[in-house]
N, C-alpha and C positions, 0 to 999 in steps of 0.2 A: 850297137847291136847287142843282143843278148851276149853277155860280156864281153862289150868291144872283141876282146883281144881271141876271143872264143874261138878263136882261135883256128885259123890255119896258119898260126906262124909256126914256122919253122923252129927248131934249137930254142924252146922256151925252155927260159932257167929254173933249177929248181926252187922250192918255196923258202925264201930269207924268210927265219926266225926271228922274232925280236930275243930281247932276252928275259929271266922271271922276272917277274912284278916283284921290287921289293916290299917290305912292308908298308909302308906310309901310302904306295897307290897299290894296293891288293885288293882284290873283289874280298868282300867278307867272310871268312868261314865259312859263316853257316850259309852262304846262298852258293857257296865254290860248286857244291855237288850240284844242283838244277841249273845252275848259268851254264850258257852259252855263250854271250855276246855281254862285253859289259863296255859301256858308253861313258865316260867319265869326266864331268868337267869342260864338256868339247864349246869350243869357242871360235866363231867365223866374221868375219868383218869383212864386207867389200867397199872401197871408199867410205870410211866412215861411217856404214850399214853392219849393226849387227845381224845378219842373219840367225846363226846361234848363241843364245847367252849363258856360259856355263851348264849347258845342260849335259845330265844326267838320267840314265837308264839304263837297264838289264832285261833281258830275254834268255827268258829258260827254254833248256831243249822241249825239241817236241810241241811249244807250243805255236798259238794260234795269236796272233799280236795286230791290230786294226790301228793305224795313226791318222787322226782327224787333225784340223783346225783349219782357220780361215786362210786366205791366198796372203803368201811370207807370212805363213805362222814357222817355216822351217823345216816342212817336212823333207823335201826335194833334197835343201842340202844337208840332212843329217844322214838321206841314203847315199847324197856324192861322198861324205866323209864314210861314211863304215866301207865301201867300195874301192876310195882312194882316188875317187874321181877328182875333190879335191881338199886338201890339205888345209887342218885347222891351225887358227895362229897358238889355242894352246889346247891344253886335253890329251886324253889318250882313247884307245879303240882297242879291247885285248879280246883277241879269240879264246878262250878260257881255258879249254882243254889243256892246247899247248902253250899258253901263254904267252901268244904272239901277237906282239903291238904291231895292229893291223895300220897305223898314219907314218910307219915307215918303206913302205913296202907300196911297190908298182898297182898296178890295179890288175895284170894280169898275174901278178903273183898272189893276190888276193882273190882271183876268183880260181887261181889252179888249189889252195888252199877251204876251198869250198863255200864261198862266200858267192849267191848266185843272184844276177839283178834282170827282170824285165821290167823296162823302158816301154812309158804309154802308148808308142806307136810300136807296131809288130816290126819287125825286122828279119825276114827270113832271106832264102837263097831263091828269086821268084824263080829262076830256068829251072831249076834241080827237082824233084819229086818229094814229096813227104820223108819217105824212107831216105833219101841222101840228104834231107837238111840235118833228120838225126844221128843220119850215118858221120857228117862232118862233125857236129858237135860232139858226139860220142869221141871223137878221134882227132878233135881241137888241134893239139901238140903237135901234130905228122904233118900238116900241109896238107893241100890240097890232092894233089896230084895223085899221093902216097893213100890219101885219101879214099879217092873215088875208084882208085885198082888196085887197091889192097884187097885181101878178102879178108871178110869180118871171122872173128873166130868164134864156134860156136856161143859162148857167154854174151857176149857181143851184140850180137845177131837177137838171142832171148830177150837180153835188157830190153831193145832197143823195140819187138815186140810189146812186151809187160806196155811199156810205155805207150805205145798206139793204141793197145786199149785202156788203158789209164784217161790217156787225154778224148776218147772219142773219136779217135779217126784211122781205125783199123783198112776200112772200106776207100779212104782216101790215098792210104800209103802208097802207091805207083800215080797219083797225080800231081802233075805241077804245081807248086806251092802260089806260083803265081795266080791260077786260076782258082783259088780256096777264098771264101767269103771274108769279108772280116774275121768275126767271131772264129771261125776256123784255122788263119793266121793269128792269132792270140793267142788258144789253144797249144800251135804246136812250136811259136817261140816256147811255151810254158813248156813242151817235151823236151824243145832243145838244151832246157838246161836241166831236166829230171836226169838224161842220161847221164850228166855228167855226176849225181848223184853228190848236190850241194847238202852241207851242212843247215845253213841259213837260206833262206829264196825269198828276194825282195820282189815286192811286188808292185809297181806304179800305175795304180788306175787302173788296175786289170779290166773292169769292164766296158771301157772308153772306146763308144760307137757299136756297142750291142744291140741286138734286139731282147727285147722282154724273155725270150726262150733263151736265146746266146747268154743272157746274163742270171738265172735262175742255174745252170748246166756248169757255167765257173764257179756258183756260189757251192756247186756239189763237190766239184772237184776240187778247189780251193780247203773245204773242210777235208777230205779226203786226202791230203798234202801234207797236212797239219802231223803231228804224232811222230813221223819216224824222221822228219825235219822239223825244223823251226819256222815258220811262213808269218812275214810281216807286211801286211797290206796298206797299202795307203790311196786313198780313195774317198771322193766328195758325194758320191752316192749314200745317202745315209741308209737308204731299204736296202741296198747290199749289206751293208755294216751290218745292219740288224739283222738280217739273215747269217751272218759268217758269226759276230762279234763273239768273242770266249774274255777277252783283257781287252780296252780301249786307253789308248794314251793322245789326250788332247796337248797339240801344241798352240804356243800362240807367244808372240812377238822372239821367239829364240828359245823359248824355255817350255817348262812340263808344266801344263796349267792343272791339269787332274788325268788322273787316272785308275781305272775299276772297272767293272761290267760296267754294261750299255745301260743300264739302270741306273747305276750311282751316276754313271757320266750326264744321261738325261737333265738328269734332278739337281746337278751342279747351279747353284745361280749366273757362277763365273762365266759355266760351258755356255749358258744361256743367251745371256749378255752379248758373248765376244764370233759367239758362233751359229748354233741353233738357232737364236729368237725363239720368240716366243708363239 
C-alpha cells in the first residue's frame, strides 16, 4: 500500500536514528549541502543473482530524478532498498540531513521519517470516500477508528484541501474511491502520501494503464512535485520520460550505466545497445 505500514497502526514508534557517517563513508563536502539521499556501495544478491552491484548514487533536494533501464536492470530493488523493503548484503542508504542510515531501520520507520513510495498498482481504501482515504493517511499513526471520529483540526483539514486540488480531484472528494477510474486512483494514492508531506516520493510507473489525457495530467503534476520534494520516477514509458526528464540515471545488470539529461543519455552508445535500440 502506499507505505504499507501508512499506517493505521496503532503505538508506531518513533523514528530510530542511525548514527553520523564517520569519515571514510561520508557523502562529500561539497555535495553534503544539495544531497538528500545518498546511495552508497548498495549490493543485493538473491540465490546467486546479483540484483545490485555496488551501486552508487545521490539525489539532491528538490530535484526531479527519472531511473530507466531494461527489465533486472535493478530498478525495483534499489526502491525496496532506499524503503527497507528489503535489506542489502552490503552498502549503506543515509538520509543526509540527519544522517540516518536508512538499511537499519523498519520500513515504517522509514516512511514516518519521510521517505514516500507508490507502488504501480493504486492501492487505496475502495469503501471510504476521497476526502477519508486522505483523511487516514494524513492521520497514518492513530488507527483507524481514532481516525474516521476524530475531527480534523483546522491545518489538517487546509493541507488535506491544498492537496485535492493539487492532485485534481477537488469535485471527486465525497466519492467512493472505489468508483474513481484508474488514472483517478493513481492520482489520489499520489495525495495519500503528499499529506504526509515526504521528503523523497518514489514513484513506480506512475502511468501504468493510463489514458493518453490520464498520462499528459501526471506528467503535470509529477513536475509540479518536483522543487519543494525530491520526486524519483521510474518508468518504461520513454514519452513520459521525455516529457518529465530534468536528470536520467540508466541502470543495467546492478549498476549506474550513464547518467545526464535525456540528451546525453540518448546519445549514450552503451544506453543504445543495452536499452533504447536503435
Amino acid at each position: 500500500m502506499t507505505q504499507e505500514a501508512l499506517a493505521v497502526e496503532d503505538g508506531a514508534p518513533a523514528p530510530i536514528t542511525g548514527g553520523a557517517a564517520t569519515e571514510e563513508h561520508a557523502v562529500p563536502a561539497a555535495r553534503a549541502a544539495e544531497t538528500i539521499l545518498w546511495v552508497d556501495g548498495i549490493t543485493v544478491s538473491f540465490d546467486g543473482f546479483r540484483a545490485l552491484d555496488d551501486l552508487s548514487l545521490t539525489l539532491e533536494k528538490g530535484e526531479l530524478r527519472c531511473i530507466i533501464g531494461p527489465n533486472g536492470a535493478g530498478k525495483t530493488t534499489l526502491m525496496d532498498v532506499i524503503t527497507g523493503k528489503t535489506r542489502p548484503d552490503s552498502g549503506r542508504v543515509e538520509l543526509v540531513p540527519s544522517h540516518t542510515e536508512l538499511t537499519r531501520l523498519s520500513e515504517f520507520e522509514i516512511a514516518r521519517l519521510g521517505i514516500g513510495r507508490k507502488f504501480q498498482r493504486p492501492t487505496v481504501f475502495q469503501g471510504h470516500s476521497v476526502f477519508e482515504n486522505l483523511e487516514l493517511a494524513s492521520r497514518g499513526g492513530k488507527g483507524v477508528l481514532r481516525t474516521l471520529f476524530g475531527r480534523l483540526k483546522g491545518p489538517e483539514r487546509g493541507r488535506i484541501d491544498e492537496v485535492l486540488q493539487l492532485i485534481g480531484l477537488p469535485e471527486q472528494r465525497d466519492r467512493r474511491a472505489g468508483l474513481l477510474s484508474h488514472g483517478h486512483k493513481q492520482w489520489l494514492e499520489i495525495g495519500m502520501l503528499l499529506v504526509q508531506d515526504p521528503k523523497v516520493l518514489l514513484l513506480d510507473e506512475p502511468i501504468a494503464g493510463m489514458s493518453h489525457q490520464e498520462a499528459e495530467r501526471t506528467a503535470e503534476l509529477v513536475k509540479t512535485l518536483a522543487g519543494e520534494r525530491t520526486v524519483v520516477v521510474v518508468e518504461h514509458d520513454m514519452e513520459f520520460v521525455r516529457q518529465i526528464a530534468r536528470k536520467v540515471t540508466v541502470l543495467h545488470e546492478g549498476s549506474v550505466l550513464c547518467e545526464g539529461t535525456m540528451d546525453k543519455v540518448q546519445a549514450d552508445p552503451r544506453v543504445i545497445e543495452v536499452y533504447l535500440g536503435t
